[in-house]
C-alpha positions in Angstrom: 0.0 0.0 0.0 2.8 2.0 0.7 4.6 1.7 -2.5 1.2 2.4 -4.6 0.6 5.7 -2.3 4.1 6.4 -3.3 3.5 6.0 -7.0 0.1 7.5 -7.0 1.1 10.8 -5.3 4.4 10.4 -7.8 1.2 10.4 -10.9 -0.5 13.4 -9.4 2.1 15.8 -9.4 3.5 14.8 -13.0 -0.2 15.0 -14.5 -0.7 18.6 -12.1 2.3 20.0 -14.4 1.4 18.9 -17.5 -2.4 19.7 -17.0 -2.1 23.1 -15.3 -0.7 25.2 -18.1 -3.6 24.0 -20.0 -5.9 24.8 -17.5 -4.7 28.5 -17.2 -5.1 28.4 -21.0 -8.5 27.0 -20.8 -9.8 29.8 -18.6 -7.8 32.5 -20.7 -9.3 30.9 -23.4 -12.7 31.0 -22.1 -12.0 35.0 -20.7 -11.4 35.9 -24.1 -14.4 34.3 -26.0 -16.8 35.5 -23.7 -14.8 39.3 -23.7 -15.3 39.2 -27.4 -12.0 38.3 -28.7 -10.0 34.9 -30.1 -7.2 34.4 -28.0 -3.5 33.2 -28.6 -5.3 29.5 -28.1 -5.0 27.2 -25.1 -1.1 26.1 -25.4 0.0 29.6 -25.1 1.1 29.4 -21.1 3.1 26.2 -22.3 4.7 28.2 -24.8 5.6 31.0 -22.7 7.6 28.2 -20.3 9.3 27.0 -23.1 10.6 30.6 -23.9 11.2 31.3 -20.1 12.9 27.9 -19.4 15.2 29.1 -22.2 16.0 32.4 -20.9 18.9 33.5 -18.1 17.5 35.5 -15.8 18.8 38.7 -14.9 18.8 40.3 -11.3 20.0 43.6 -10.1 23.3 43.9 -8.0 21.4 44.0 -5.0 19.2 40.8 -4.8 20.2 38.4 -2.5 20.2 34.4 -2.9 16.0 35.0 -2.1 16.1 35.9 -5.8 17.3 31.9 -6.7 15.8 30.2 -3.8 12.5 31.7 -3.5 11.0 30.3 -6.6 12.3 27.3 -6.1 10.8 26.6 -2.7 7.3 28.3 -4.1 7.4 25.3 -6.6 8.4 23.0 -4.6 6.0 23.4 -1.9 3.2 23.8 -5.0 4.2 20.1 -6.3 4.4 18.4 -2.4 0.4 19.9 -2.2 -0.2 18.5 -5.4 1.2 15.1 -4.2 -0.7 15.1 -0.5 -4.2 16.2 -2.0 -6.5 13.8 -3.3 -7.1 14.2 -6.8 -6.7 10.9 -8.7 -7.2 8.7 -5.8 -7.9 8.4 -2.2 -5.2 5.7 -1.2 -2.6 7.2 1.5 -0.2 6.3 3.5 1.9 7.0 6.6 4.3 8.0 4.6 2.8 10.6 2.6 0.6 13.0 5.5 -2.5 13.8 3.6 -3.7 15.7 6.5 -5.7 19.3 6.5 -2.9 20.8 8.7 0.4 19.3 7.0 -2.1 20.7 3.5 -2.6 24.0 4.9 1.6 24.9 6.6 3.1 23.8 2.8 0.4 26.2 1.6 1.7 28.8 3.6 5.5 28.2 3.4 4.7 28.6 -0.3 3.0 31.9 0.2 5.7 33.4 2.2 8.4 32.3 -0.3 6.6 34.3 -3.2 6.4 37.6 -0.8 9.9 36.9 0.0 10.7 37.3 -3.9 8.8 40.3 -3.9 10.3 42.1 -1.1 13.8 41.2 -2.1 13.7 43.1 -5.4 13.1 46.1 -2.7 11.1 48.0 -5.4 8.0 50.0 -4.6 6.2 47.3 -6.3 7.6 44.7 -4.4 6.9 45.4 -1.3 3.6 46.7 -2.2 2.3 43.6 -3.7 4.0 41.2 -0.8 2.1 43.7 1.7 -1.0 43.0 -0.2 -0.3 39.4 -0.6 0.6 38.6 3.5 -1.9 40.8 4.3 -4.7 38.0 2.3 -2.9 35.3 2.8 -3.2 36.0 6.8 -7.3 35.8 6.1 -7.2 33.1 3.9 -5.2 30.5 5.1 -7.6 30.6 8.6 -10.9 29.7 5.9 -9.4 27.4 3.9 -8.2 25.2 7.6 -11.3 26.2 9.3 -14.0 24.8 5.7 -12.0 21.7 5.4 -12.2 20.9 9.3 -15.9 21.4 9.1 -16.3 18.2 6.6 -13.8 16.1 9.0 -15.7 16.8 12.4 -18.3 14.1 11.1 -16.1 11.5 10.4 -13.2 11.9 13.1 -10.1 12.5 11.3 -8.1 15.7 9.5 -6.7 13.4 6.5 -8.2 14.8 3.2 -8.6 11.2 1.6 -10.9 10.1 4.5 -12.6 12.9 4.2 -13.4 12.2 0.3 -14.1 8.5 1.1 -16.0 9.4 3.7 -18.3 11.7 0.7 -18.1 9.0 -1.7 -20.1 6.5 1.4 -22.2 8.8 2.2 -23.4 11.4 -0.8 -26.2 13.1 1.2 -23.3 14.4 2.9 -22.2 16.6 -0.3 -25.9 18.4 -0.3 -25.6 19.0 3.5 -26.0 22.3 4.7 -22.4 22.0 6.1 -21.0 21.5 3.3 -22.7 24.0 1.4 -21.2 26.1 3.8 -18.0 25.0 3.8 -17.4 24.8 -0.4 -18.6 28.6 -0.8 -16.1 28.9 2.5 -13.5 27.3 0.3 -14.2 28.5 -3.2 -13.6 32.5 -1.9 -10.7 31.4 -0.4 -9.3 29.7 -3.2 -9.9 32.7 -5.8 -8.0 35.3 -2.9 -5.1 32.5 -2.9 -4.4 32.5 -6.2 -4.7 36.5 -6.9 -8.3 35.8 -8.9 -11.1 38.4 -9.4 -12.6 40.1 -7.6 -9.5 39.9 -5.0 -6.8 40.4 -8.2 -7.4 40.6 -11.7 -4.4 38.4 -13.3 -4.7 40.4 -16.4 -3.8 43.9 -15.5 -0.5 45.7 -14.5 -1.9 48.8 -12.9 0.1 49.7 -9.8 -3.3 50.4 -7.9 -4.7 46.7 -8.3 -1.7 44.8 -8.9 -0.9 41.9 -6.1 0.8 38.5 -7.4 2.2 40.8 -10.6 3.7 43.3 -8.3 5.9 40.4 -7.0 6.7 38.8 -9.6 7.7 41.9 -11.6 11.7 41.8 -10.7 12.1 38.4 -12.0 12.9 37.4 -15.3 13.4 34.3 -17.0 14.2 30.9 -15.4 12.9 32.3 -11.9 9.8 33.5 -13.6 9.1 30.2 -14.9 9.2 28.9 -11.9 7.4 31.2 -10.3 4.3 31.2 -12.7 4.5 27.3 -12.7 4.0 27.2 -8.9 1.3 29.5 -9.0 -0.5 27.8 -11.8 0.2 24.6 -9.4 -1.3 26.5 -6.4 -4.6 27.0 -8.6 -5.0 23.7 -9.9 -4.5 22.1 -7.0 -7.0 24.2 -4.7 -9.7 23.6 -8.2 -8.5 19.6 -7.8 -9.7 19.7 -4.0 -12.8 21.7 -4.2 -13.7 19.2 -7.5 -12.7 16.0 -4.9 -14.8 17.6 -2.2 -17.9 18.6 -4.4 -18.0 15.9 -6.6 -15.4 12.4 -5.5 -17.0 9.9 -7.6 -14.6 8.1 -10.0 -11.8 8.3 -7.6 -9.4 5.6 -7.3 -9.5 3.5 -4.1 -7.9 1.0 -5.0 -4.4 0.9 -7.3 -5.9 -1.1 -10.3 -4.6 0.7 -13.4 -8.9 0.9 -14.6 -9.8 3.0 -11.3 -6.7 5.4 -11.7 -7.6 5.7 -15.2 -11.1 6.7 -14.2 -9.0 9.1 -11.8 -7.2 10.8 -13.9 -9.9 11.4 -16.8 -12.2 12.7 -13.6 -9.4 14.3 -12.8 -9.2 16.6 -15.9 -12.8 16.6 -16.4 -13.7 18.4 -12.7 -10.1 20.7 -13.1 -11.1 21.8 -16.4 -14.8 22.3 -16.1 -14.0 24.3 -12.8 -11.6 26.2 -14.2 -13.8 27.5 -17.5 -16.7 28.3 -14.3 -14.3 30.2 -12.9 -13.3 31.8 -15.6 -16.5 32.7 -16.7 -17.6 34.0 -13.6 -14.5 36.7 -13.6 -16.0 38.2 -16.3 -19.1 39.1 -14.8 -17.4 40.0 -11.6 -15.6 43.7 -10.9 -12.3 44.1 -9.1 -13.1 44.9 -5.4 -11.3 48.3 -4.0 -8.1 47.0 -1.7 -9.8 47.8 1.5 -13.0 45.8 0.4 -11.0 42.8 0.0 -10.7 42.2 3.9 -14.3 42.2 4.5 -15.2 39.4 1.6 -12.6 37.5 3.3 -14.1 37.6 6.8 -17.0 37.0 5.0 -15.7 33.5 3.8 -14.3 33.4 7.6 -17.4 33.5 9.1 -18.9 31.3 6.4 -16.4 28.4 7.3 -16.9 29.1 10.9 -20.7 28.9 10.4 -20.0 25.2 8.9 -18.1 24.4 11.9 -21.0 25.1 14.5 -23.7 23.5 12.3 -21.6 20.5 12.1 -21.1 20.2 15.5 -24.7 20.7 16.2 -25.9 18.4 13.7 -23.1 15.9 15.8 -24.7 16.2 18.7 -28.2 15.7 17.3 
């Protein structure tokens, strides 16, 4: 069991990198159509790796080794939450600590890595958006704990595959008013995470709304690359775990090669469909003022706290 958690978590993180690029090109893809235009097409993010992967990148003389690690660690910490999610299948080990709070601190580390990279360039810019960013992630990363531990009150334990299984046993549970609760909890949380509308609007590079391009504006190249790749990873992964949560059939609980094919077609069928939702929705949805942004996300707050009372009420019932 052990060495098929190994290999499956192994599977998730080299399908989350081939499959994210496409899935930010889906959902430009999907921006533009709707906006009225065509689009460079759904392979452009892959291409625009290629072309960074192939590029030195320059810093300025006063950078410090933030510049090279920070990136690094941001993907890194993007491909170990790819690994300890359940997206393909719900098999785990000791090994591998598929638990809310192990989910939630690489999360984190990851966040502070890219406001490190912003802060180090010590531009205006830099600081600004890392300000922003700490200053969101300090609300968001409470929601996202606080949602997830309202599904796992019921069943008695913090590990995000028994939490799925224990949805795929019982689907009344997905309907719940707890969960209801808890997925709008989570969904907020997830488009403040990754700098989406109304908290950022990826496409723009005005000083007055910028947040994730603010950091990432000093770095060029190979750092660049891997800073949008562990971003894109971020997304995908936080679309992969509300998809689990909302709908887990055709996971894999056991390792047969049929049910991890089912996995990984439901896999790109809930990441892809969420991601054109999302997408869609952003178009409909105006950029909120900076100091609006803290009172959506105590909104979600109160939202996920809301599915923790009701679900240990409905407990105790």
């Amino acid at each position: 069991m052990n060495v098929d958690a190994i290999f499956l978590a192994f599977l998730q993180m080299v399908v989350m990198v081939i499959l994210t690029p496409l899935l930010i090109g889906i959902m430009r893809q999907v921006r533009n159509r709707l906006e009225g235009r065509v689009g460079p097409g759904i392979l452009q993010p892959w291409r625009d790796l290629r072309k960074l992967f192939a590029k030195e990148p320059l810093r300025a003389p006063g950078m410090s080794w933030v510049q090279s690690v920070g990136p690094i660690l941001l993907m890194i910490s993007s491909l170990s939450v790819c690994a300890l999610i359940p997206l393909v299948s719900t098999i785990h080990s000791r090994l591998i600590p598929g638990d809310l709070f192990v989910v939630v601190s690489i999360l984190l580390l990851g966040t502070v890595a890219l406001a490190l990279v912003g802060l180090d360039a010590g531009t205006a810019f830099g600081g600004m958006g890392s300000s922003r960013h700490m200053t969101i992630a300090a609300m968001v990363e409470p929601t996202v704990l606080v949602a997830i531990y309202a599904l796992s009150i019921p069943i008695g334990s913090s590990a995000l595959g028994a939490i799925v299984r224990a949805r795929i046993a019982d689907p009344s549970s997905i309907i719940s008013l707890v969960s209801l609760l808890a997925l709008v909890a989570l969904g907020i949380a997830t488009m403040a995470e990754t700098s989406r509308m109304p908290v950022d609007n990826p496409s723009t590079h005005l000083e007055l709304t910028m947040v994730h391009e603010a950091m990432v504006l000093e770095s060029s190249g190979r750092d660049l690359a891997w800073l949008e790749l562990g971003s894109w990873l971020r997304l995908g992964a936080l679309l992969g775990l509300i998809g689990s949560l909302l709908l887990p059939w055709g996971m894999a609980t056991q390792p047969t090669i049929l049910e991890i094919f089912l996995g990984l077609f439901m896999l790109i069928v809930k990441l892809f469909g969420l991601g054109a939702l999302l997408s869609g929705m952003e178009v409909f949805l105006a950029k909120l003022r900076l100091f609006r942004v803290p009172e959506l996300l105590a909104g979600s707050f109160v939202i996920a706290l809301l599915a923790v009372i009701a679900s240990y009420l409905l407990e105790v019932s």
